[in-house]
C-alpha positions, 0 to 999 in steps of 0.5 A: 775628131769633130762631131761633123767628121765623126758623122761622115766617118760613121755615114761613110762605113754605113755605105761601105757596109751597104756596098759589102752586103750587096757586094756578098748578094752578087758573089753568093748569086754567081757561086750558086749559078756556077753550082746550078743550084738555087739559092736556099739549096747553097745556102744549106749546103754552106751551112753543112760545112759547120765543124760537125755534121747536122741532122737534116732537122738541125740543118731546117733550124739553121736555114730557116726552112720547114722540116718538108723545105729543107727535106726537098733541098737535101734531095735536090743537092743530094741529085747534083752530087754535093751531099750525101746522107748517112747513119749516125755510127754511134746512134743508128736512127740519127741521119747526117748531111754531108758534104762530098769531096765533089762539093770540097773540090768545087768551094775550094776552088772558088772560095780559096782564092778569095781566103788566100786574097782576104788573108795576105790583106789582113796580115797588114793589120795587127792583133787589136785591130783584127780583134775590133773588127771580129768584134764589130762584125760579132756584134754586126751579125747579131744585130741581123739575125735579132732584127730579122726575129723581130720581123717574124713576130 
């Protein structure tokens, strides 16, 4: 490939990514319309959907948000019905977030369609390929969250 071609292929997935990242803003906005929520509180509870359970201080370090922010956001979707807060069994002094059924019913219902669509389009590529793209977008997040630290500074 020309060193020409290379540089429109490369200027091409730029745009494409650019386009993907507003495209995700879009889509991240209208869920959290339909959730009547704002988006640093939909922002949370994605987060509270991690394998495990976070403390309410693990959830602040995961969202960015001071101890008080994230206090508020807990209350707030705690009111719309989508979190619960409960006592660690093993370690009563530890508090987890939660999310509800109510909160799984609602993601599942807008996000199932697009996991069913994203799945049946990506049968189409084979094992190495999915492996490139993984480590493309590995290597893509990364790149934010240092840029986004380099900011903070």
């Amino acid at each position: 490939m020309g060193t020409t071609a290379r540089a429109d292929l490369l200027a091409e997935l730029g745009q494409v990514m650019q386009t993907y990242q507003r495209a995700i803003d879009v889509l991240d906005q209208r869920v959290a319309d339909r959730l009547g929520l704002n988006r640093t509180d939909m922002r949370c509870l994605e987060l509270l959907f991690a394998p495990s359970p976070l403390s309410p201080g693990e959830l602040a370090t995961a969202a960015g948000l001071t101890t008080g922010g994230v206090t508020t956001a807990i209350d707030r979707l705690e009111r719309a019905g989508y979190v619960t807060r409960e006592r660690d069994s093993a370690d009563r002094r530890r508090v987890t977030v939660h999310p509800t059924d109510q909160a799984r019913r609602v993601v599942a219902e807008i996000y199932g369609p697009i996991v069913a669509e994203g799945d049946a389009h990506l049968a189409r590529y084979d094992d190495a390929t999915l492996r490139h793209m993984i480590e493309f977008l590995t290597f893509a997040t990364d790149q934010q969250h240092r840029h986004a630290e380099r900011l903070t500074r």
